[in-house]
C-alpha positions in Angstrom: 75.7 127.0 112.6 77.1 128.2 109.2 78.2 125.7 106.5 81.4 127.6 106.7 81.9 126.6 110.3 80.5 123.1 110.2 83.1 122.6 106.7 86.1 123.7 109.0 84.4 121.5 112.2 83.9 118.1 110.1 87.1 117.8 107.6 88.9 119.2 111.3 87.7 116.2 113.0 88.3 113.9 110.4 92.2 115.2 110.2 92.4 115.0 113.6 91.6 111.4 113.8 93.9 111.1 111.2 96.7 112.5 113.0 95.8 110.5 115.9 96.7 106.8 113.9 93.4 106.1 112.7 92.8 104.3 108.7 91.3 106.9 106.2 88.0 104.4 106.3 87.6 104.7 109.9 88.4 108.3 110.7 86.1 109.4 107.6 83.4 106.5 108.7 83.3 107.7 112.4 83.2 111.5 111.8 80.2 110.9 109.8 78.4 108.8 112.3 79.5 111.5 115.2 78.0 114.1 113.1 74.7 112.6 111.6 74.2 111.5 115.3 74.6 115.3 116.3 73.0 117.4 114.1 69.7 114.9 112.7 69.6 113.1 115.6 70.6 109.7 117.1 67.8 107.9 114.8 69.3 109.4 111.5 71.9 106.4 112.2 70.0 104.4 110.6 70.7 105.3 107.4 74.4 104.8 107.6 74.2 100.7 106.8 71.4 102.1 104.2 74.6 103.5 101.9 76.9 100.8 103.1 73.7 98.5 101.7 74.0 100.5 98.3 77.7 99.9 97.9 78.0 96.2 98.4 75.5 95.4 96.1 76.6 97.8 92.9 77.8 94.7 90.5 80.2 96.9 89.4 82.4 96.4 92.2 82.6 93.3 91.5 85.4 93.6 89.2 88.0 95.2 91.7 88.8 92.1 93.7 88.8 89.8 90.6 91.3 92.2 88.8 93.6 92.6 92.2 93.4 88.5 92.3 94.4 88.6 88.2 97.3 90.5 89.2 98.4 88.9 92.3 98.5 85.5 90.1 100.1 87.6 87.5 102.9 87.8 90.1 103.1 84.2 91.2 103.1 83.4 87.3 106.4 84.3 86.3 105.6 86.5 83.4 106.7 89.6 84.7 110.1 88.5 84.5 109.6 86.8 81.5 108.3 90.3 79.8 111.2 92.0 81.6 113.7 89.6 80.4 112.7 89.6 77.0 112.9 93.8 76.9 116.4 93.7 78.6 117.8 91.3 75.7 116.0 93.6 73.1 116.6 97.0 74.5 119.9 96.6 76.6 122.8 97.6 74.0 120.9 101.1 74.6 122.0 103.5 77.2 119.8 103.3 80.0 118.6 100.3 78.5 117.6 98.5 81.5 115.8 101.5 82.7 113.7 102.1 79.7 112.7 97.8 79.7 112.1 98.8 83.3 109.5 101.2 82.0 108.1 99.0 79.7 107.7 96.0 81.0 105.9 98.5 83.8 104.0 99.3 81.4 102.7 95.9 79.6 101.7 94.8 83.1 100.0 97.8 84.0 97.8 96.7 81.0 97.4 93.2 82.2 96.8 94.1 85.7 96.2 97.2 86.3 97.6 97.2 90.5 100.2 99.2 91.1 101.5 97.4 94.4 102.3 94.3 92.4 103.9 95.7 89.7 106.5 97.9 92.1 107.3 94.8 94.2 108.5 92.8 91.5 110.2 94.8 89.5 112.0 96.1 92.4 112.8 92.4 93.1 113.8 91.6 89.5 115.0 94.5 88.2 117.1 96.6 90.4 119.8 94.4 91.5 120.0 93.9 87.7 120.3 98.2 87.1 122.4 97.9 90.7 125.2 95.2 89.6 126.1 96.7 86.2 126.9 100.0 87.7 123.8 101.9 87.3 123.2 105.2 89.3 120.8 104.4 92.2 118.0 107.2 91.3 117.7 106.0 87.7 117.4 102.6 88.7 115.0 103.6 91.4 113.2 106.2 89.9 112.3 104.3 86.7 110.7 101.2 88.6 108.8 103.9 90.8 106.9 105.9 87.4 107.0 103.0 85.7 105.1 101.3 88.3 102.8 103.8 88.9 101.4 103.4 85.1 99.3 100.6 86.7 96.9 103.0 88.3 96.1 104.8 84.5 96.5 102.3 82.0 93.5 99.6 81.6 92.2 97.8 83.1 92.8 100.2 86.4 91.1 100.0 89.3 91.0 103.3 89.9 88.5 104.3 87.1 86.2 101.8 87.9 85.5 102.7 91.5 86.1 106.8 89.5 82.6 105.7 87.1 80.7 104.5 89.4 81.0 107.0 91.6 80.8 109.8 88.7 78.1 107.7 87.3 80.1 107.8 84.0 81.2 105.1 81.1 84.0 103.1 82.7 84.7 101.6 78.8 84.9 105.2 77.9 87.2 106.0 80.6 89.6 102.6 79.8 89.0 104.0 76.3 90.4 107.9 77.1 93.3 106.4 79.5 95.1 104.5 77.0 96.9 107.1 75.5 98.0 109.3 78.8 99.5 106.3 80.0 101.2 105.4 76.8 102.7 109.4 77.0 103.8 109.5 80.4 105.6 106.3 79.7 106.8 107.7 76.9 108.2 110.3 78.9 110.1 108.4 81.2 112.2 107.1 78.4 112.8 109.9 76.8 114.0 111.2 80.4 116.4 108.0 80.9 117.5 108.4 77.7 118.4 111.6 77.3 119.9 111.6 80.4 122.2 108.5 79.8 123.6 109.5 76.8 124.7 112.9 78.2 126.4 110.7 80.9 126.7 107.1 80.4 128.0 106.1 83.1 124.8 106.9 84.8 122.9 103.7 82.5 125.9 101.5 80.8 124.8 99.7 78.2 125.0 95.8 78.6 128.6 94.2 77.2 128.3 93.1 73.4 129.4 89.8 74.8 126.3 88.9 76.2 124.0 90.6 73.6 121.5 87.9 71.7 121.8 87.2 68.5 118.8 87.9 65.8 117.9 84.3 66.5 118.2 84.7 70.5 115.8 87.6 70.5 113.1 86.3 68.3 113.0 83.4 70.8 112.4 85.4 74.0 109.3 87.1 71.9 107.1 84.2 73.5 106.2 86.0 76.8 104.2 88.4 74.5 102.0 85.7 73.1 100.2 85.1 76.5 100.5 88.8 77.9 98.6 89.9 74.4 95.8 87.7 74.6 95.1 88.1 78.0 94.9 92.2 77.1 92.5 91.4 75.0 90.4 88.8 76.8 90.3 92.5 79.3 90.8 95.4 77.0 89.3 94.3 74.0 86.2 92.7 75.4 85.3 96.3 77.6 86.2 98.8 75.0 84.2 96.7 71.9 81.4 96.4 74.1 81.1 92.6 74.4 81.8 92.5 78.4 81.1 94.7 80.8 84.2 95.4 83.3 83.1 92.8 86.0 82.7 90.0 83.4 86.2 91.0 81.5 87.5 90.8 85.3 86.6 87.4 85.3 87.8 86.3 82.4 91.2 87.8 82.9 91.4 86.1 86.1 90.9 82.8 84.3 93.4 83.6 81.8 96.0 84.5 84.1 95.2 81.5 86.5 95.6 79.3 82.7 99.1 81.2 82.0 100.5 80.6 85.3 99.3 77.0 85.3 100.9 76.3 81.7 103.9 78.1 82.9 103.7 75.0 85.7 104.4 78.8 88.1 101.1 78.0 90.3 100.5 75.5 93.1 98.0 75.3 95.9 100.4 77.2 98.1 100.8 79.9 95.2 96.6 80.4 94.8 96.1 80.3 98.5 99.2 83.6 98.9 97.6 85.1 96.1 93.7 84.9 97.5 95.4 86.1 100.7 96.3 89.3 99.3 93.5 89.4 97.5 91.1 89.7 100.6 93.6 92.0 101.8 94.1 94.8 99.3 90.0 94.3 98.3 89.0 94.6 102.2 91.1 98.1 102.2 89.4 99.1 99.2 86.2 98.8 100.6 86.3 100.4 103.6 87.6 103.2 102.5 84.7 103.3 100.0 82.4 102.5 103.1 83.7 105.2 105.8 84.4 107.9 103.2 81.2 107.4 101.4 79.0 108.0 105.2 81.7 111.0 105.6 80.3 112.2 102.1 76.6 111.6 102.5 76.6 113.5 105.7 78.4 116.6 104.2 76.0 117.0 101.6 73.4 116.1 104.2 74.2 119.6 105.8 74.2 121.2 102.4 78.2 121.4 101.5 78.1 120.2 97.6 75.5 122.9 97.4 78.4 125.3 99.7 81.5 124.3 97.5 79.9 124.8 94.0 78.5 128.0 95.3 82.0 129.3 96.2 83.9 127.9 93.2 81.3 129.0 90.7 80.2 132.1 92.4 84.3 133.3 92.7 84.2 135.1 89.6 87.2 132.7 88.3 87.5 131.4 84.7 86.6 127.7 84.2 90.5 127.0 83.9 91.2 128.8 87.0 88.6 126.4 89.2 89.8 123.7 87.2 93.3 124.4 88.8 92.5 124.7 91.7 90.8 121.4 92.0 94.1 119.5 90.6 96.3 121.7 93.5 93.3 120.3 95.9 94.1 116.6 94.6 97.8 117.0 94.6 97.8 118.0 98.0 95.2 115.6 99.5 97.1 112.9 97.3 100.1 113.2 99.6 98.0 112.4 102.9 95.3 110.2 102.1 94.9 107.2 99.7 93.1 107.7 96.2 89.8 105.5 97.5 89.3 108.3 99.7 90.2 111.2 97.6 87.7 110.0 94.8 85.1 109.4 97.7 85.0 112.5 99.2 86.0 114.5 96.2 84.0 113.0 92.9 80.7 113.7 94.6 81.7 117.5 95.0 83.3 117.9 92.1 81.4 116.3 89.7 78.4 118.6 89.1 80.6 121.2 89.2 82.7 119.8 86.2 79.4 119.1 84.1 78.5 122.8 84.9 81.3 124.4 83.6 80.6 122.4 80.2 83.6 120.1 80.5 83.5 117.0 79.8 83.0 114.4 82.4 85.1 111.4 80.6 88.1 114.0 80.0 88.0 115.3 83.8 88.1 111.3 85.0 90.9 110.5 83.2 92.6 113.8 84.3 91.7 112.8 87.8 93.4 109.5 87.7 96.5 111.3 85.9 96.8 113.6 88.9 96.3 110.9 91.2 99.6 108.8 89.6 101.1 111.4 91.4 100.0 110.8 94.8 101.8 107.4 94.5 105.1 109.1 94.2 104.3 112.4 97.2 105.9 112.3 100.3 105.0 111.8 103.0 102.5 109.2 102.0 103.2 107.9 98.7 102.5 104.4 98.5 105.1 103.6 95.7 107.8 104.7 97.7 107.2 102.4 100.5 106.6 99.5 98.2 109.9 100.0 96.8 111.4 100.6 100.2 110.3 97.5 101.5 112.1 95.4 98.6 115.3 97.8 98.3 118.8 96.9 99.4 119.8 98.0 103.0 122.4 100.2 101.4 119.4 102.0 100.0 117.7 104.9 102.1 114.3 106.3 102.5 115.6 109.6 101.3 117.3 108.1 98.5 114.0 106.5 97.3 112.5 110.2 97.9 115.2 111.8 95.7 114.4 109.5 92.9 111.1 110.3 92.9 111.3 113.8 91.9 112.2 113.6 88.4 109.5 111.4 87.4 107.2 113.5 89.8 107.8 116.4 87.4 107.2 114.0 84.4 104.0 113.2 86.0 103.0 117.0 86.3 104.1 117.4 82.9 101.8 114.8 81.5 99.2 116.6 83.3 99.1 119.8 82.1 99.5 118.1 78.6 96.4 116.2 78.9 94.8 119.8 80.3 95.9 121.7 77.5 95.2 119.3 74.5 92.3 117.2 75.4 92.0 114.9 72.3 95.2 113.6 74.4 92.4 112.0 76.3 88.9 112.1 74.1 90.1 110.7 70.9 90.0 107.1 72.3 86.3 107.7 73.0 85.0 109.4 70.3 86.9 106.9 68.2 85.0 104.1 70.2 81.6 104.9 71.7 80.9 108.3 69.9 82.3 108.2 66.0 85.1 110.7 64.6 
């Protein structure tokens, strides 16, 4: 059988027990058993707990449930609406002021946490009945929490490029060090968005009534949240990028820091740590089966000789290096809006990979660009995880379709960011060079 036809007959069976209801971990993990059973016989089953082995005991993976049990304390801790409080009262006499402290409170916990469920949920919770009751339009005040949110997956310390490096076999600190900036810009161009937008129509973003503005005083004194929030980026940030922790350890420590914030803050009781370890299990048990059934689809299709098949036919087309390098970002776009990103880097990174080093790019810029794209998938229907975050914590009055709609904007934004780290790569490599390699 040609690898032509046995490409079509695998990633078919796989969709189709997709379609049928089936988890991306499962349908990936039982195409690949089907399959290795088939074609190298029933024994060759044998090696499918051999790469589950391989997984569970990679240290690095370590770090993922520590830094979804950081951020799920994070949440019980109260300092996400102490960060969003403080960047309302500093940044609401602006119009579309409580959208852009949206944003950037999204922002400061995506560097904290670096989960993008926990960040949507709460700021839908906190901040858009505050957008909703002073009049703001509904897709602003959606559509800011949903980019903003998304920020979580980028921005350090993300989960998404650590499962990214190990897979790629590449510098997770040089990845952390290369995100830092993309996030900062797409972030950046969410406010610019609301802004410009709100001051061409302000009744779309009112700012808030000089009667309840702070005085000079009053702001200084809501500056505390920052004071916990910047050491704990440190005890995370600082320790991977200078080189003194390695992500797992600085996943540890964060967790400690945030369990000692939430404890100071007298936010965190029994009940509190038990909800959050709950979630914990949860969110870390998805993670790794996807990692587990898509990494047996994987091994199987390069079993039967397809890495060897799709770098043949993407370097072997005749297309310039920016051409293939499109047409893997259309490939992520549209898997992005069907399957989660464990699964995409899974089934993709291995493929992709040695083509990337091939073509001479570099592997740290492509990673970052990766996660980048992948932002995106949080916000493409049908699929998009953001959006049914955000559903789930909306106001009745406030539709599915209406969550959709104010995704688009910032979908674009998204896009835009892309092709901006494409185009001008220091975007992403001057954190880096600046770090691990010398200007």
């Amino acid at each position: 059988m040609s690898i032509e036809l046995l490409t079509v007959l695998i990633f078919g069976t796989m969709v189709f027990f997709l379609f049928m209801g089936l988890p991306v971990a499962f349908s990936c993990g039982v195409t690949g058993i089907i399959y290795t059973a088939i074609f190298q016989g029933p024994s060759a089953v044998n090696i499918v707990p051999t790469r589950i082995f391989g997984l569970m005991v990679n240290y690095l993976l370590d770090a993922i449930p520590l830094f979804i049990l950081m951020a799920n304390i994070l949440e019980r801790s109260g300092i996400i609406e102490d960060i969003y409080h403080m960047v309302y009262n500093w940044l609401g006499w602006l119009k579309g002021g409580l959208a852009t402290a949206t944003v950037v409170a999204c922002t400061m916990m995506a560097a904290m946490a670096g989960v993008v469920g926990a960040t949507e949920v709460t700021m839908g919770l906190i901040a858009l009945p505050q957008m909703l009751n002073r009049k703001y339009d509904k897709f602003i005040a959606l559509g800011c929490i949903l980019g903003g949110g998304t920020l979580g997956i980028l921005i350090p310390p993300s989960v998404m490029l650590i499962v990214y490096g190990m897979v790629d076999n590449c510098s997770i600190g040089q990845l952390y060090a290369g995100a830092f900036l993309p996030g900062f810009l797409l972030s950046g161009l969410f406010i610019i968005y609301i802004t410009i937008r709100c001051y061409i129509n302000p009744k779309l973003g009112p700012s808030i009534p000089k009667e309840e503005r702070m005085d000079w005083l009053g702001l200084f004194k809501v500056l505390t949240p920052i004071i916990p929030a910047a050491m704990l980026i440190f005890l995370v940030l600082g320790t991977i990028i200078v080189g003194v922790a390695a992500p797992t350890e600085a996943a540890g420590v964060g967790c400690l820091g945030a369990f000692l914030i939430a404890i100071f803050k007298r936010r965190m009781n029994f009940k509190s740590l038990v909800i959050a370890a709950e979630n914990t299990i949860k969110a870390s048990a998805m993670v790794f089966w996807s990692l587990f059934g898509a990494n047996i689809f994987i091994a199987l299709y390069i079993m039967v000789g397809g890495g060897d098949f799709v770098s043949g036919m993407l370097l072997g087309s005749g297309l310039s290096p920016w051409a293939i390098i499109w047409i893997m970002m259309g490939i992520l776009i549209f898997l992005g809006m069907f399957i989660d990103w464990v699964g995409i880097i899974m089934l993709t990174v291995p493929l992709f990979g040695p083509i990337i080093r091939q073509l001479g790019f570099d592997p740290i810029w492509f990673g970052v660009l990766f996660a980048v794209n992948m932002q995106m998938a949080f916000l493409s229907p049908p699929f998009g995880f953001s959006l049914f975050y955000l559903k789930s914590v909306a106001p009745p009055e406030i539709s599915t379709v209406d969550v959709w709609k104010s995704a688009a904007p910032f979908l674009a934004l998204q896009f835009i960011g892309l092709v901006l780290c494409m185009y001008f790569p220091d975007i992403i490599l001057i954190g880096p060079k600046f770090f691990f390699r010398g200007l």
